[in-house]
C-alpha positions in Angstrom: -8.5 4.3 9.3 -8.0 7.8 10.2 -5.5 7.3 12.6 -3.6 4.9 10.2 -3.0 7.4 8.2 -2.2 9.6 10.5 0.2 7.8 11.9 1.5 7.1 8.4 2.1 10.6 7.3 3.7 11.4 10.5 6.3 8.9 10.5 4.4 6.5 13.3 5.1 3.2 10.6 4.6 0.6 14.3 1.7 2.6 15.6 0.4 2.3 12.1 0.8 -1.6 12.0 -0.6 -1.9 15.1 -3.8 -0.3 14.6 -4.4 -2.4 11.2 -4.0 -5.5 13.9 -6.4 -4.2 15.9 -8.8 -3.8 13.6 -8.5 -7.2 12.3 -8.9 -8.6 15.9 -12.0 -6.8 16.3 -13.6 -7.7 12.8 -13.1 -4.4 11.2 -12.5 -4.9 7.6 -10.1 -2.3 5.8 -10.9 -0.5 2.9 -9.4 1.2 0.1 -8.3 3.9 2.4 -6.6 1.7 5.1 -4.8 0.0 2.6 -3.7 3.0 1.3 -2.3 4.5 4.8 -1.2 1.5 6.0 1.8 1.2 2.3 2.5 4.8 2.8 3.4 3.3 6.2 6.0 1.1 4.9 7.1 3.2 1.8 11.1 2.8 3.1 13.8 1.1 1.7 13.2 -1.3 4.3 10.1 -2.3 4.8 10.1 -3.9 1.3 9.0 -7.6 3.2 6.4 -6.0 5.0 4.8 -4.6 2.0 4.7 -7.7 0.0 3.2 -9.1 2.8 0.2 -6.0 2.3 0.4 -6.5 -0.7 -0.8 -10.1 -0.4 -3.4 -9.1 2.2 -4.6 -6.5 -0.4 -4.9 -9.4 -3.0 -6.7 -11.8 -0.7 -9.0 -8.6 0.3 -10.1 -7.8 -3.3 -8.8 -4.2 -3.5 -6.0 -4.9 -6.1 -8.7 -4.4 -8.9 -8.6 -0.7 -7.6 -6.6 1.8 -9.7 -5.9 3.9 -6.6 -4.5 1.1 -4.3 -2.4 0.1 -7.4 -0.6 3.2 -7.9 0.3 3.7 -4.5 1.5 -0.1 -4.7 3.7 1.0 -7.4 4.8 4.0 -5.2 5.7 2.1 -3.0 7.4 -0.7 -4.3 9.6 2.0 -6.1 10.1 3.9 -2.5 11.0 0.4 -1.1 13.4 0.6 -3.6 12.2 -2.7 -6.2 11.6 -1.2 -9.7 11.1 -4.9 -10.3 7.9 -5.0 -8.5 6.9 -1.6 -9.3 7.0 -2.1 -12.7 5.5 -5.8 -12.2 2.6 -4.0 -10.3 2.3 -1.6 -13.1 2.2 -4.0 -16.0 -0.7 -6.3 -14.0 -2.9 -2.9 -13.6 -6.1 -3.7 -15.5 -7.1 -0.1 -15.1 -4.4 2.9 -15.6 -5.1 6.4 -15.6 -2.6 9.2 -15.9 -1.7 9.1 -12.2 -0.4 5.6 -12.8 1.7 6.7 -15.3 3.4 9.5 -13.7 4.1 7.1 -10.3 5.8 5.2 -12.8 7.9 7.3 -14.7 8.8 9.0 -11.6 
């Protein structure tokens, strides 16, 4: 997870990928943390596929529930350039706090 993140913030989106594969191979389940590097990984214009394909993952995982995996999934949908999803993302939160309202207004 730490190096997911890593490569995330340092503009290593494939490395990034490619270590969530891994860990899947081996067994390793992700967390709210790994989901969270892993859509800052894809938080371009186009990569918008790729993270509705998280996104999905995240669902099928259990983490959407979580207030801070949705507001970087509205992040990034806006990054990715969909306010459609962002604001979709948004309206589904069950739980909002203030940072989920700035994300969205920004």
């Amino acid at each position: 997870t730490t190096m997911i993140t890593a490569y995330s913030r340092h503009e290593h989106s494939e490395d990034a990928f490619k270590l969530l594969q891994q860990m899947q191979e081996e067994g390793v389940k992700p967390d709210t943390v790994t989901f969270t590097g892993i859509l800052n990984a894809c938080a371009v214009p186009d990569a918008l596929a790729f993270c509705k394909l998280v996104h999905s993952y995240i669902v099928y995982r259990g983490f959407e529930i979580d207030v801070g995996v949705g507001n970087v999934l509205v992040n990034v949908y806006g990054k990715c350039g969909s306010v459609k999803d962002a604001h979709g993302m948004f309206a589904n939160m069950h739980i909002r706090n203030v940072v989920s309202w700035n994300v969205m207004i920004a």
